[in-house]
C-alpha angles and dihedrals in degrees: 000000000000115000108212109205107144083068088058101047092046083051094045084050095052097051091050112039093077092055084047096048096055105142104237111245123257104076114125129215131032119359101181127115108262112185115207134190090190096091095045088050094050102042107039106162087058095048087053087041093052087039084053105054098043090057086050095047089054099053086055101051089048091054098051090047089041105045128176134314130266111252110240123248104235114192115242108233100221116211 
């Protein structure tokens, strides 16, 4: 039997990394989430380049949890 650990671990990371990204306190001003389409305009070759990798990244995530198919049995006709 597989063991699937990398699932876990992604999973494990995923549930973590907010608690570990917490901003330290002490900045001043305006701490809402302001989305802005300014800097992907500005800057398009990195915004290809970000779309990109994700993409990539999630192909390659699919085909880790997919694998590979299993090959098919084909009967052998006997003379």
């Amino acid at each position: 039997m597989k063991t699937l650990r990398l699932p876990s671990v992604l999973l494990a990371a995923a549930l973590l990394l907010p608690a570990v990204a917490q901003a330290h306190p002490g900045h001043d001003g305006d701490h809402d989430f302001v989305w802005d389409f300014g800097h992907l305009t500005a800057n398009p070759l990195a915004t290809i380049a970000c779309i990109s990798l994700l993409v990539a990244a999630a192909w390659g995530v699919r085909r880790l949890v997919k694998g590979r198919p299993a090959a098919r049995s084909v009967r052998v006709k006997r003379d």
